[in-house]
C-alpha positions in Angstrom: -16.8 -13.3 -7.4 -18.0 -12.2 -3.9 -17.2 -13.1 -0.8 -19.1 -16.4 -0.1 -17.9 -17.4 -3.9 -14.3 -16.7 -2.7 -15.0 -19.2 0.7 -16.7 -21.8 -1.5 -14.0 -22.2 -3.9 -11.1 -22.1 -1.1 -12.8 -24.7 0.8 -13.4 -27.0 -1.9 -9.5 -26.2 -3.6 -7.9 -26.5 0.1 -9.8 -29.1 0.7 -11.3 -27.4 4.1 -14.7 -26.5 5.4 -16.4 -23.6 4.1 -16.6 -22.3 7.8 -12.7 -23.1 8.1 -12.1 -21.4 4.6 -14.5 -18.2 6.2 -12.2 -18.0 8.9 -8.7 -18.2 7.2 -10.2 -15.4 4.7 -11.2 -13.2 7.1 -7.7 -13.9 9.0 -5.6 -13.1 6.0 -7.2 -10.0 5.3 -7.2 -8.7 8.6 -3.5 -9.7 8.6 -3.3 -7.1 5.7 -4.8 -4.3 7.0 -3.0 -4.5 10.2 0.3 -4.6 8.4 -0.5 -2.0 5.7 -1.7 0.0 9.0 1.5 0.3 10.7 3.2 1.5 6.8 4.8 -2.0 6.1 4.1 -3.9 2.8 2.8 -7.4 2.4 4.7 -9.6 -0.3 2.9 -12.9 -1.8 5.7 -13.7 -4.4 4.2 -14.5 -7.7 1.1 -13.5 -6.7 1.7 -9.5 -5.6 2.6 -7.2 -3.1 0.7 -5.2 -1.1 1.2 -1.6 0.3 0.1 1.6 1.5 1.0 5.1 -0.1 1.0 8.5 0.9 -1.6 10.6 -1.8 -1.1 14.4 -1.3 -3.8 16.8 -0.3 -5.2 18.6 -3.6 -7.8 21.1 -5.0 -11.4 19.1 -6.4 -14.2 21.0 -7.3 -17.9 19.8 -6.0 -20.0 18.3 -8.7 -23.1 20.3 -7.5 -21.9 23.5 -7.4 -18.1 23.6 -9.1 -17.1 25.5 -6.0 -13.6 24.2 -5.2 -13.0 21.8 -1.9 -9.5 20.6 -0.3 -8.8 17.1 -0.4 -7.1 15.8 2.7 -3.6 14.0 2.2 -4.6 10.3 2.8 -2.8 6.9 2.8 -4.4 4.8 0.0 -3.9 1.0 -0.3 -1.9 -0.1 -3.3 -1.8 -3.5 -4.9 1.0 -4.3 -7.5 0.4 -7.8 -9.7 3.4 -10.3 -9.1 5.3 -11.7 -12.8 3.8 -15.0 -12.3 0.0 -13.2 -11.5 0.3 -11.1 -14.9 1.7 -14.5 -16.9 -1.5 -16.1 -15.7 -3.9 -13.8 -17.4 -1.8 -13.7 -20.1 
């Protein structure tokens, strides 16, 4: 499912417009980001929790030429699946 899917089938479960839906989507995930930014996690309970984590630097070789690189340290989203979310697909 893409984008515009994900807008079609929020405005026609929430009963909304699709330019209504657009907007809320595009809200929520900037919502996200912003919090995930500033190191806090978002919770949805049932659905999942979201969150950012620290990844270390580390040694990667380049696939053209094996010569080794250094990876940066980095903070990686994270997305962990709620009970209620895993039950679903279950």
């Amino acid at each position: 499912m893409n984008k515009s899917e994900l807008i079609t089938a929020i405005s026609q479960e929430a009963n909304l417009s699709k330019a209504d839906a657009g907007r809320a989507l595009d809200a929520l995930t900037h919502v996200i980001g912003t919090t995930l930014k500033r190191g806090e996690s978002v919770a949805l309970v049932g659905f999942g929790t979201f969150q950012s984590k620290d990844r270390a630097s580390r040694i990667g070789r380049n696939p053209q030429t094996g010569a080794e690189i250094k990876i940066p340290a980095a903070k990686v989203p994270s997305f962990k699946a709620g009970k209620a979310l895993k039950e679903a697909l279950n």
